[in-house]
C-alpha positions in Angstrom: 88.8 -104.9 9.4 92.2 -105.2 8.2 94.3 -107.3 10.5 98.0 -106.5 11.3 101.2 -108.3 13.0 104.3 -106.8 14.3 107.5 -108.8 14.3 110.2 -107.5 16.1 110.1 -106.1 19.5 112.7 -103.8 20.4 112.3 -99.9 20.5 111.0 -99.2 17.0 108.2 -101.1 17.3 106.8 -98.9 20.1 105.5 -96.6 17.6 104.1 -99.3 15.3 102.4 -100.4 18.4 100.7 -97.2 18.7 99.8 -96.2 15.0 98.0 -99.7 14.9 96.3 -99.0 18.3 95.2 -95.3 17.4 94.1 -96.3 13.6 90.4 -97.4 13.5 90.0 -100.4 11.6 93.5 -102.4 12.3 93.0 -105.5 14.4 96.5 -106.2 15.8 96.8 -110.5 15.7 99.8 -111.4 16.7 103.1 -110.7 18.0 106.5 -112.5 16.7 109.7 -111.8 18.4 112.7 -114.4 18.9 113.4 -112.7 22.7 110.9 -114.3 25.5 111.2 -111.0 27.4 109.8 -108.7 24.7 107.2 -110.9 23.3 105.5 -111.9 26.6 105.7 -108.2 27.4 103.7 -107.7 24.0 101.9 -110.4 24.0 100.2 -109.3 28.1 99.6 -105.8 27.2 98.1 -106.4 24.0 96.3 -109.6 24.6 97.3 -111.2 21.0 98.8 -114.5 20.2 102.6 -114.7 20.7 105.2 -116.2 17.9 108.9 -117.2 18.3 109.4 -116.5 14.8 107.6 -115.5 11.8 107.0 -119.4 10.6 105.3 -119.8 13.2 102.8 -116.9 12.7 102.4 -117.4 9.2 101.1 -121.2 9.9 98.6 -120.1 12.6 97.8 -116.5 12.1 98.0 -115.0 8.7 97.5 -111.3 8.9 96.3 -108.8 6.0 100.1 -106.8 6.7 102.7 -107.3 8.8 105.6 -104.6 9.9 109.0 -105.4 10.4 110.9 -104.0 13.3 113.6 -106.5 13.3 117.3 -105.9 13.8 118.6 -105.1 9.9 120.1 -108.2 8.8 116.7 -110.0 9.4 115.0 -107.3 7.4 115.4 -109.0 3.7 114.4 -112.6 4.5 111.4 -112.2 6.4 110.4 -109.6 4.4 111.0 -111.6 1.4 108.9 -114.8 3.6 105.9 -112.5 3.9 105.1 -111.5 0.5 105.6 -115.4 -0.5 102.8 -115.4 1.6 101.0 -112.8 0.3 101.0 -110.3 3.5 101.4 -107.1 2.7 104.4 -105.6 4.5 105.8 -102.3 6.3 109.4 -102.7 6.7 111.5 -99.9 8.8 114.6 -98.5 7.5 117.2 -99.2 6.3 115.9 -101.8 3.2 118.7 -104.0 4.3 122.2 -104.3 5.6 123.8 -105.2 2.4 123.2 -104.1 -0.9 122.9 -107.8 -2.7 119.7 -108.3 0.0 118.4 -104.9 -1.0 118.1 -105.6 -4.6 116.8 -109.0 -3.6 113.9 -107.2 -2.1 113.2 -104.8 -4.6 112.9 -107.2 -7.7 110.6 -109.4 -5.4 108.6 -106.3 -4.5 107.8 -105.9 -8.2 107.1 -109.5 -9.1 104.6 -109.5 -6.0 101.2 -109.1 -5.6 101.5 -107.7 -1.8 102.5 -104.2 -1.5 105.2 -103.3 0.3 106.1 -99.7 1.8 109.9 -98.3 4.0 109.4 -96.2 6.9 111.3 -93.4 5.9 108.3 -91.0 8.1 110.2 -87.9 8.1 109.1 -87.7 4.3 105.6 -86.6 6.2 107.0 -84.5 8.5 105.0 -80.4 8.2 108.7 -79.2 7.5 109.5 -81.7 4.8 106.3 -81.6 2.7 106.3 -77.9 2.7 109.9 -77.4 2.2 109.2 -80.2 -0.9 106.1 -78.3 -2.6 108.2 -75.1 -2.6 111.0 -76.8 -4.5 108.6 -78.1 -6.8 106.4 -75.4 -7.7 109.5 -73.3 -8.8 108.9 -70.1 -6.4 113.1 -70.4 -5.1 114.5 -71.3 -8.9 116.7 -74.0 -9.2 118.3 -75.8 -6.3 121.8 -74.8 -6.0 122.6 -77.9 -3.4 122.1 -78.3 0.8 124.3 -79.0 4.0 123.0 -80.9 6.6 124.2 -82.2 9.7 123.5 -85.3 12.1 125.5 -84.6 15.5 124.2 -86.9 18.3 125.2 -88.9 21.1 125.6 -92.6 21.6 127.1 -93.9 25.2 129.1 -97.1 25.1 125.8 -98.8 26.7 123.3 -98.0 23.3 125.9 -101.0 22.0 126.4 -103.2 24.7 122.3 -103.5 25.7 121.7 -105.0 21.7 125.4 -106.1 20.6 123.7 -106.3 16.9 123.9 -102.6 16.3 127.8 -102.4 16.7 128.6 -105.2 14.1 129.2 -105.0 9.9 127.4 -108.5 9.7 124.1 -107.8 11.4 123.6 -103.9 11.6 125.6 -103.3 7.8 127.2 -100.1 9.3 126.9 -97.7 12.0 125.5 -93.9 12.3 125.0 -93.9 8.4 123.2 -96.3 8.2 121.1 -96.8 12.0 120.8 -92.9 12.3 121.5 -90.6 9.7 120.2 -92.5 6.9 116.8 -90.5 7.2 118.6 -87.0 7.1 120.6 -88.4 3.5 117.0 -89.6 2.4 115.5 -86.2 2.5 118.6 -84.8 1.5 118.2 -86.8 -1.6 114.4 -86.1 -2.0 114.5 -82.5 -1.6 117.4 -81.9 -4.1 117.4 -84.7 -6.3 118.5 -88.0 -7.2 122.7 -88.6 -6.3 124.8 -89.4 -8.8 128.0 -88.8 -7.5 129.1 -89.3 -4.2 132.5 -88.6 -1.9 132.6 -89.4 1.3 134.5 -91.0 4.3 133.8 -92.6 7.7 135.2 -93.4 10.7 134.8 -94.8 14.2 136.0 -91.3 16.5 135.3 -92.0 19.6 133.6 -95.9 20.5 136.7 -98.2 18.7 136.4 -100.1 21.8 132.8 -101.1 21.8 132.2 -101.2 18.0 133.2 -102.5 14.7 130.7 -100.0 12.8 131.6 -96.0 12.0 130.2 -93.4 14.5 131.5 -90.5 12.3 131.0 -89.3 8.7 131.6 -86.8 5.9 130.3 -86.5 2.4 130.0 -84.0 -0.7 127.4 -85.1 -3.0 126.4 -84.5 -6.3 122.8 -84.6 -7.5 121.3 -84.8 -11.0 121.6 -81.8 -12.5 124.2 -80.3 -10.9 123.4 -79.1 -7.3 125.8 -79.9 -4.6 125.5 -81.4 -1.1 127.9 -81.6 2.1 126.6 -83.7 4.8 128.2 -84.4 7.9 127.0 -86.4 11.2 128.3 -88.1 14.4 127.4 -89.4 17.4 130.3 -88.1 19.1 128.7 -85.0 20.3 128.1 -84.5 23.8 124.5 -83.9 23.6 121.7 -84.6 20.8 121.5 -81.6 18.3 118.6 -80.3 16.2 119.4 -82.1 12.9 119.8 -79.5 10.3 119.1 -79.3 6.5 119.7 -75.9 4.7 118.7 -76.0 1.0 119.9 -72.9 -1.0 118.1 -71.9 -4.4 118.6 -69.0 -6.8 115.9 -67.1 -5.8 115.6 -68.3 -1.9 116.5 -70.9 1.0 115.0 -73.0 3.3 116.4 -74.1 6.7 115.0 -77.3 8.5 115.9 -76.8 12.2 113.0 -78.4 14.3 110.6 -76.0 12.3 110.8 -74.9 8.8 112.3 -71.1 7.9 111.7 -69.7 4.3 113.1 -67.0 2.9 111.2 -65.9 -0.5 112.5 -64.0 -3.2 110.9 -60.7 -2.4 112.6 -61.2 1.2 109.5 -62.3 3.2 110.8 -64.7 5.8 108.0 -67.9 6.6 108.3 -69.9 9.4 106.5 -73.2 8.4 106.1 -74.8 12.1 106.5 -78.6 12.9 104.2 -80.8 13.9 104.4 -81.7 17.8 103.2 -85.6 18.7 103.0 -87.3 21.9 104.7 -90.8 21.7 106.4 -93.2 23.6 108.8 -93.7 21.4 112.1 -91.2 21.0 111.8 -88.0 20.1 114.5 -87.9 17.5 112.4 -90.3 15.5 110.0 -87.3 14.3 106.3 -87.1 14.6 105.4 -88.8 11.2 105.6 -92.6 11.7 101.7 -93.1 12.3 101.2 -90.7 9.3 103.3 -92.9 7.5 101.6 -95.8 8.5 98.3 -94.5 8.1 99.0 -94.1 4.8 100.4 -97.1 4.0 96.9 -98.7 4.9 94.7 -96.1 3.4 96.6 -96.9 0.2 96.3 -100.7 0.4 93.5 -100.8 -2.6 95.7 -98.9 -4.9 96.6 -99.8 -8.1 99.8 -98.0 -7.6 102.4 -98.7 -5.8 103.1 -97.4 -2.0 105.1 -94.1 -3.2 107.9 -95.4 -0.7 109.3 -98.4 -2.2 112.0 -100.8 -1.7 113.6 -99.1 -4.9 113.4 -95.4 -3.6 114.4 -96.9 -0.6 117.9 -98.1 -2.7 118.7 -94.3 -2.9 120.0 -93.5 0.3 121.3 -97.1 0.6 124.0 -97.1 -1.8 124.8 -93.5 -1.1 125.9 -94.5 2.1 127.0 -97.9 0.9 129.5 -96.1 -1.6 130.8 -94.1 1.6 131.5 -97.2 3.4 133.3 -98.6 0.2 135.8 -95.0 -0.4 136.3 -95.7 3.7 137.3 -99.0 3.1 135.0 -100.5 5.9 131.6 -102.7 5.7 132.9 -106.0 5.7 133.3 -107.7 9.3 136.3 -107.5 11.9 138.6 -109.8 11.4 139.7 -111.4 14.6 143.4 -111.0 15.1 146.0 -113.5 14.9 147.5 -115.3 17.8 150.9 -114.8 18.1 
């Protein structure tokens, strides 16, 4: 029996909650959240030890893995707490909300002895892995670049229920960061590595509620030569299919809920998505508890979780060099009295 603790109790963790309930062979321990209201919540319907902080859980209940669900500026040092102590740990995007805590992360996660895995689950969606093996057995040619696009909604209340998500110095950014840094991730894995990025964002519509961007624009370049645009907001009036169209010499594929393929000879595939009842939002995919069960079926590898805090830099400082052309990412200076 491998035994498991989630820390963090806000929406994320709903899913966590589930994969560790539905995967035979995880004992869920404890529960660790610094809110009262979500812990004792936890703590009644799971019937597990409740921690104000992750201290306190390591000195009383020291689980086989832990999985962090906490707001992104606590990602990095109780991440970095846990393997000290040896617990192997899941962390949910992003890596962290600055890059100096990132790369803190990821030269601890290779001087470690615990593994350590990102949830970037859309990596397991149907659509992705297909869409992936296509690319790589050669079938389309050479990838010519992709567009994708993020449009969703926010309302002034997402903000104002968890005032973290608004703010440089806790969050590290906005939409790029909170919403479509899993769209720039596969982005990124389908074509290939970035190594040139342009790109600008902007707060469109919620200036009054937030410090962080809400819009965003960017043409990539990837290794190689392809070419990317991406664009996303959470100005739109509703929540949108996220898209990703990847173009090759000899074919394309279009990511729009399912998978669409069109081969060289014509043929046109429809590669359907898998559909997964969750309590958790639906925007979120269906591939966390694949992830997850992967994480722990990999656990007595030699190797390395595939998804680690170093692939998990990619998508990071693409979106980090965004907010640095924008000139943003650094906190709102209050503004003088007059």
């Amino acid at each position: 029996m491998t035994t498991a603790a989630v820390i963090g109790g806000g929406d994320v963790s709903t899913v966590h909650f589930e994969a560790v309930d539905a995967i035979e062979g995880i004992d869920l321990v404890a529960v660790v959240d610094t809110d009262p209201a979500p812990r004792a919540a936890a703590v009644e319907r799971y019937g597990v030890p409740g921690f104000a902080d992750h201290h306190e859980m390591l000195a009383a209940v020291r689980p086989d893995v832990a999985h962090v669900c906490t707001p992104h500026h606590q990602h990095v040092p109780v991440a970095l707490d846990l393997l000290d102590a040896g617990v192997h740990v899941l962390i949910e995007k992003p890596l962290a909300h600055t890059l100096e805590d990132a790369q803190r992360l990821v030269e601890a996660a290779e001087h470690s002895s615990a593994r350590i895995g990102v949830c970037f689950q859309n990596r397991y969606n149907a659509t992705s892995q297909a869409a992936r093996q296509l690319i790589d057995s050669g079938q389309l040619g050479a990838v010519l670049g992709a567009t994708a696009t993020v449009m969703w909604t926010r309302t002034p209340d997402y903000y104002r229920a968890k005032p973290w998500r608004g703010k440089w110095r806790t969050a590290g950014g906005g939409l790029l960061i909170n919403q479509a840094i899993h769209t720039l991730d596969l982005v990124q894995w389908l074509v290939g590595d970035v190594v040139e990025v342009s790109g600008h964002a902007a707060t469109r519509l919620y200036g009054d509620v937030i410090e962080v961007e809400d819009t965003a624009e960017m043409l990539l370049t990837h290794h190689g030569g392809a070419r990317s645009i991406v664009y996303a907001s959470l100005a739109n009036v509703v929540h949108a299919p996220v898209t990703i169209d990847v173009t090759a010499e000899r074919g394309s594929l279009s990511i729009r809920g399912d998978l669409t393929v069109t081969h060289p000879d014509g043929r046109v595939e429809v590669v359907p998505e898998r559909r997964a009842p969750s309590g958790g939002r639906s925007y979120w995919g269906v591939s966390h508890e694949m992830l997850i069960r992967d994480f722990y079926a990999r656990l007595g590898d030699e190797a390395p979780f595939w998804i680690t805090p170093r692939e998990a830099m990619k998508s990071l400082r693409i979106l980090k060099d965004v907010y640095a052309q924008s000139g943003v990412d650094q906190p709102r200076l209050a503004t003088p009295a007059r």
